[in-house]
C-alpha positions in Angstrom: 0.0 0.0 0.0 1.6 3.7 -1.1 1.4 6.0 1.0 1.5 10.1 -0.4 4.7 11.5 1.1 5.2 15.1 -0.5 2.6 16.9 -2.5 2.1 20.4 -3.4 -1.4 21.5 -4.8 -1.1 22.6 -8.5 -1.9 25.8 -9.9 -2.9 27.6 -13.0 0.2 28.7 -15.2 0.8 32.1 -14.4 3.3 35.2 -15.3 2.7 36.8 -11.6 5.2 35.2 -10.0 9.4 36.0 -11.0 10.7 33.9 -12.0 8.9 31.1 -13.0 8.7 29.2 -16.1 5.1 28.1 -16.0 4.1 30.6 -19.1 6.9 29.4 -21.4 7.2 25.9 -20.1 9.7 23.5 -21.4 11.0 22.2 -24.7 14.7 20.2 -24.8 15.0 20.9 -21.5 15.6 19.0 -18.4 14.0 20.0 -14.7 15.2 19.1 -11.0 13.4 18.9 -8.2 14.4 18.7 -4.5 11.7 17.6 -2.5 11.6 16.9 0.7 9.9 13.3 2.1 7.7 13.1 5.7 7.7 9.7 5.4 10.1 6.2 4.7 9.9 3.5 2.2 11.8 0.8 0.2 10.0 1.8 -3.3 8.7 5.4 -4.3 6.7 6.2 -7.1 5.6 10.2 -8.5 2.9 11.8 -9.8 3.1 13.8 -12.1 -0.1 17.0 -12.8 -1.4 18.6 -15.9 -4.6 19.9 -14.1 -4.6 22.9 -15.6 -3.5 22.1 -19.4 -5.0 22.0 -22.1 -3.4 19.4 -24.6 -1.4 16.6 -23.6 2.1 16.9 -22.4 5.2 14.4 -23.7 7.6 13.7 -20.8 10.4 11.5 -22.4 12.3 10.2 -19.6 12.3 10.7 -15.6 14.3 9.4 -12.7 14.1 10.1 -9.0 18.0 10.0 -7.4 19.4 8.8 -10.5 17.0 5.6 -10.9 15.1 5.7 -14.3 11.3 5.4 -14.0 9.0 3.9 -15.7 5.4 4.4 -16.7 3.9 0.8 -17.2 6.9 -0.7 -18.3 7.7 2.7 -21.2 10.2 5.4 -20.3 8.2 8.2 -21.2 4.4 9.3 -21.2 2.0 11.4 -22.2 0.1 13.2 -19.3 -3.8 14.0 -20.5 -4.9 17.2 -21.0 -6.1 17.9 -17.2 -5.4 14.7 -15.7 -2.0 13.0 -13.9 -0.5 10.2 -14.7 1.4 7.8 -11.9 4.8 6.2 -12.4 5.4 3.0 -11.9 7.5 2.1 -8.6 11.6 2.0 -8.4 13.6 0.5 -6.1 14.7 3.4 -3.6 15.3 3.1 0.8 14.0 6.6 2.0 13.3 7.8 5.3 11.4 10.5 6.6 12.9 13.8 6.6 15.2 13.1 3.1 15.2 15.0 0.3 15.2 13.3 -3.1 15.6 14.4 -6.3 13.2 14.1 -9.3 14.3 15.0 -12.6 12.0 15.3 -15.9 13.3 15.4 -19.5 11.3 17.1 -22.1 12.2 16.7 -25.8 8.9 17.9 -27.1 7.4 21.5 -26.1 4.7 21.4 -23.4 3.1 24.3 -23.6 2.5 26.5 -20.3 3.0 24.0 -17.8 0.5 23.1 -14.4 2.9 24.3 -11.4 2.7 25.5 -7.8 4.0 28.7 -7.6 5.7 29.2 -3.8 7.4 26.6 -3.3 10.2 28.3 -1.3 12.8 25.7 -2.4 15.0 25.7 -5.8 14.5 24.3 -9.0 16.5 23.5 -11.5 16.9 23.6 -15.7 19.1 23.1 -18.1 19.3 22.3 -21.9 19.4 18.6 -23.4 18.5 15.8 -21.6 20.1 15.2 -18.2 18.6 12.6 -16.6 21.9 10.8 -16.2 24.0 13.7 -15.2 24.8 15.7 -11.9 25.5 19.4 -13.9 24.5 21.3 -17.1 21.6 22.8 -14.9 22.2 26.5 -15.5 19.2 28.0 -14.4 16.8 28.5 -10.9 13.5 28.7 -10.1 11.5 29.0 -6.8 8.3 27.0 -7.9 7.6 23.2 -8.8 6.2 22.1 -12.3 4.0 19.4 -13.1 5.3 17.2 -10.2 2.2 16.4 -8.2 3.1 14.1 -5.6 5.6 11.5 -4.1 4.3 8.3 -2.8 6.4 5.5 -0.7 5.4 1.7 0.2 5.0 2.8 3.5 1.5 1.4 4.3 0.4 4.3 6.0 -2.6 5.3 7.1 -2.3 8.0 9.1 -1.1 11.0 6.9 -1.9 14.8 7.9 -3.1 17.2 5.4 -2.6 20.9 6.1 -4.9 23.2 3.7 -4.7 27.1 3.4 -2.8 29.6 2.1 0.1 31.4 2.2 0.5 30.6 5.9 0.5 27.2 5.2 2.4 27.5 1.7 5.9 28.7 3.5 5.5 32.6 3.2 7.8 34.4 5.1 10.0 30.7 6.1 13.8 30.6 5.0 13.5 29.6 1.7 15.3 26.5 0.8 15.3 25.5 4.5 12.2 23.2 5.3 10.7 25.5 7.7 7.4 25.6 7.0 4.7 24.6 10.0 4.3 21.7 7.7 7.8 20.4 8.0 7.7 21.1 12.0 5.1 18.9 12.3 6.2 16.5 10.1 9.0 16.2 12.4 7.2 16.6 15.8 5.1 13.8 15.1 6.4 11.4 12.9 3.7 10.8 10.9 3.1 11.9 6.9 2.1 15.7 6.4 1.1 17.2 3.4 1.2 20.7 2.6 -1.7 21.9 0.3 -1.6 25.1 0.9 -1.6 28.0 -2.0 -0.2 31.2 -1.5 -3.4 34.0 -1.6 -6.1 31.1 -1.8 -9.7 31.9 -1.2 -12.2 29.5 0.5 -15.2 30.9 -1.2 -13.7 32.4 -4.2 -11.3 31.1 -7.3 -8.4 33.3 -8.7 -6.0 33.5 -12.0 -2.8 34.0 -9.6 -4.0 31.9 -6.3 -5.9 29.4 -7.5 -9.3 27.6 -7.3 -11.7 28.6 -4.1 -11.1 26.2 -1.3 -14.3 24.5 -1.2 -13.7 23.5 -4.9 -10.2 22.0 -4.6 -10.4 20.3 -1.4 -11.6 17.3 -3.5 -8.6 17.1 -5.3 -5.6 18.2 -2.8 -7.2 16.8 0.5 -9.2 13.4 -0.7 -7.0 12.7 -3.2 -4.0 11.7 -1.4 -3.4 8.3 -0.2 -2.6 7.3 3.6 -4.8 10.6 4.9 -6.7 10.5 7.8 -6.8 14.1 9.0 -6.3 17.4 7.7 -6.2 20.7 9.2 -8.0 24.1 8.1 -6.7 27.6 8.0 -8.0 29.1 5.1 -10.5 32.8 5.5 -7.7 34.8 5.8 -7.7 36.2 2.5 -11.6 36.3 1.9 -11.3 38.8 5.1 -8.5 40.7 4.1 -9.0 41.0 0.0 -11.7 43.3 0.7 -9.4 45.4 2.7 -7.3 45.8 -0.7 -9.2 46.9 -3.2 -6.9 49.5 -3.6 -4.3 46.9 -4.9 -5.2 45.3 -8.5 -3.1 42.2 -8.2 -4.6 40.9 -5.5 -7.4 40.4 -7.6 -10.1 41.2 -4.6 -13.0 39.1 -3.6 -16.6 40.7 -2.8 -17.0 42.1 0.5 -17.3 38.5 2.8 -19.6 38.3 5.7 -19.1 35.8 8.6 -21.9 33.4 8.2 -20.4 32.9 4.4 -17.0 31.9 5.4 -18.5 29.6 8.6 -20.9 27.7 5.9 -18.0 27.6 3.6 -16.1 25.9 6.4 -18.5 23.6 7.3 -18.8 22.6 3.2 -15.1 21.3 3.8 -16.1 19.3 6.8 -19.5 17.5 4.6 -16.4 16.7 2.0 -13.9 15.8 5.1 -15.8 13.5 7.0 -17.7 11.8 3.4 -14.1 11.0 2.7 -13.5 9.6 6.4 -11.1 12.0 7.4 -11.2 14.1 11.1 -11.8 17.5 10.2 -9.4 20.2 12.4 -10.4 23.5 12.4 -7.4 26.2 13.4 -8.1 30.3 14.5 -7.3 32.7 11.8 -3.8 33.9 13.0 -4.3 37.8 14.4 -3.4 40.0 11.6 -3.7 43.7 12.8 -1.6 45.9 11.4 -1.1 44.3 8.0 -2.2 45.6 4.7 -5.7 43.2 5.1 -6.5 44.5 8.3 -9.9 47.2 7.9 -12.8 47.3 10.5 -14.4 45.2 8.3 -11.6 42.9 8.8 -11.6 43.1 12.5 -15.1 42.4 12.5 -15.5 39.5 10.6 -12.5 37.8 11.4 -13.7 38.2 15.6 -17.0 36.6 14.8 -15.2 33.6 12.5 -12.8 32.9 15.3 -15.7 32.7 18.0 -17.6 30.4 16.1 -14.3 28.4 15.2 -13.5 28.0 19.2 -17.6 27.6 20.5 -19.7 26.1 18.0 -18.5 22.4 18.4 -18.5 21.7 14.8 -15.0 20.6 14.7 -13.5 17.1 15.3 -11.4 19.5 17.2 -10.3 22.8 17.1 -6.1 24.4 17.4 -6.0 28.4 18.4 -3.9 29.9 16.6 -5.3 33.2 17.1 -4.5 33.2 20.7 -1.3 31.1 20.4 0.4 34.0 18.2 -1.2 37.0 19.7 1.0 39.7 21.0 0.1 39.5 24.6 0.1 43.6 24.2 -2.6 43.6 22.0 -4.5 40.1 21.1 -5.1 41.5 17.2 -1.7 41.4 16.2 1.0 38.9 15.4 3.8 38.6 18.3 6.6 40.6 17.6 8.8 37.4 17.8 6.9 35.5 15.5 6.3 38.4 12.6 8.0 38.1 9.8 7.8 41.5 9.1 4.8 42.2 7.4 2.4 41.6 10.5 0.4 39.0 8.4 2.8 36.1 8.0 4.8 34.3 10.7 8.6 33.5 10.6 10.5 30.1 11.4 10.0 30.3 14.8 6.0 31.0 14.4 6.0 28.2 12.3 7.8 26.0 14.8 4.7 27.3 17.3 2.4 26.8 15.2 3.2 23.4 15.0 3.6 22.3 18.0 0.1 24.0 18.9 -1.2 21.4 16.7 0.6 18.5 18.3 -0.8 19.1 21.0 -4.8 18.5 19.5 -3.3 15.8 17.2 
């Protein structure tokens, strides 16, 4: 039985994030990409995502650490136009908390290619075909493309699925290092832990740069791994604080959001959760006063959300994060210790809290 070790939710190509080749895509080109496992094995396997394109895309060749893979017995496929294809399994001891890499060759041209945008981590490309070879790769990237998921023989059945936004994507962590809350708790409990969380994502509504509303997704990015038995919301955040911002075009602002829309949004992802079998967490928006989505709209929705979060019982159980990462000075902002800077995201050490907040329900 496979269990899903890494995954990142995939997103529409895009040209608002630098640099990223999702736009151009590939063509002759070889990609690397370092990802980093919550969970051990003796075979892995990878999926690989074209949700978002719209004609088939040729991979010729792929290999994780050097070992060719196969797709039912051929060294390339052809992914459909908005499906994924699996690989089949190769030989490969991993262990929880190693990084492997996955390299993909492309000799034909793929056309703009399904990615995830913030993946806070390097990736690589170079020209020619180098599935065999250490170097040649001249060129970086800070998002993932078309790689979906990585799955190990682990027979595991109790993975962890974090879904939200950029707070759960990595913003603000060390890039490169792991330190997303994700990784903390990977580590803090031992157990698999998925991070599905896109940077700007919307519960209730879908966007061109942050991908499809919550309640639409959660289908694909929560129920579709294997080895899940939980996962963990924070997600609201930016249906709040996009109103706050109309000012701001990029952000691409949702309608003015009330309380009761977000709490029967929320309880939409718990009639999908618990259909699927899965416990259904609900975490406290973080405190975000101060930060360029905080209004008096903001303040008031995001009070009332919280309160029904923490009293209405409608959780399996419920993390507050709101109070965990309060500045004891004033509960509606971030603590100064945990900001990274922009009194809306948390650094490596919020993470780290954040994290072991949720051991603690877990």
């Amino acid at each position: 039985m496979f269990t899903t070790v890494w995954a990142a939710s995939p997103q529409l190509p895009s040209e608002g994030f630098t640099p990223n080749w999702s736009r151009e895509g590939f063509w002759r080109q070889s990609l690397r990409q370092v990802v980093r496992l919550t969970g051990g094995g003796e075979r892995v396997r990878i999926r690989l995502s074209n949700a978002y394109g719209t004609s088939p895309v040729r991979v010729a060749g792929a290999a994780v650490e050097g070992r060719r893979l196969g797709f039912g017995g051929e060294g390339g496929v052809e992914i459909p136009a908005r499906g994924e294809v699996v690989s089949d399994a190769v030989q490969l001891a991993v262990a929880a908390g190693e990084s492997v890499a996955v390299t993909l060759y492309f000799e034909a041209a793929t056309g703009p290619a399904t990615f995830h945008a913030q993946a806070f981590a390097p990736s690589w490309r170079g020209e020619g075909d180098l599935l065999d070879s250490a170097g040649g790769f001249d060129a970086v990237s800070e998002s993932w493309y078309f790689l979906g998921a990585v799955e190990v023989d682990a027979g595991r059945s109790d993975g962890v699925v974090l879904f939200g936004d950029s707070l759960t994507d990595g913003f603000g962590s060390t890039v490169g290092a792991d330190r997303r809350w994700s990784d903390a708790l990977a580590r803090l409990t031992g157990r698999p832990v998925l991070n599905a969380g896109i940077g700007g994502n919307l519960l209730l509504n879908d966007s061109a740069w942050y991908g499809e509303r919550g309640v639409r997704r959660f289908g694909r990015d929560v129920l579709g791994p294997a080895g899940v038995d939980t996962v963990v919301v924070l997600l609201g955040l930016n249906d709040i604080g996009f109103s706050e911002t109309d000012e701001q075009p990029t952000y691409q602002p949702s309608p003015v959001v009330e309380a009761d829309e977000l709490i029967a949004g929320y309880r939409e992802l718990m009639r999908q959760g618990r259909e699927g079998g899965l416990r259904v967490v609900g975490c406290t928006l973080l405190p975000f006063g101060g930060s360029d989505h905080w209004g008096e709209h903001a303040a008031k929705v995001s009070h009332e959300v919280n309160e029904w979060i923490r009293c209405s019982g409608e959780y399996d159980a419920v993390v507050d994060l709101q109070r965990v990462m309060a500045d004891p000075a004033d509960p509606d902002r971030l603590h100064p210790a945990y900001d990274f800077g922009d009194h809306l995201h948390p650094n490596d050490e919020g993470y780290e809290v954040m994290a072991e907040a949720v051991v603690r329900r877990l």
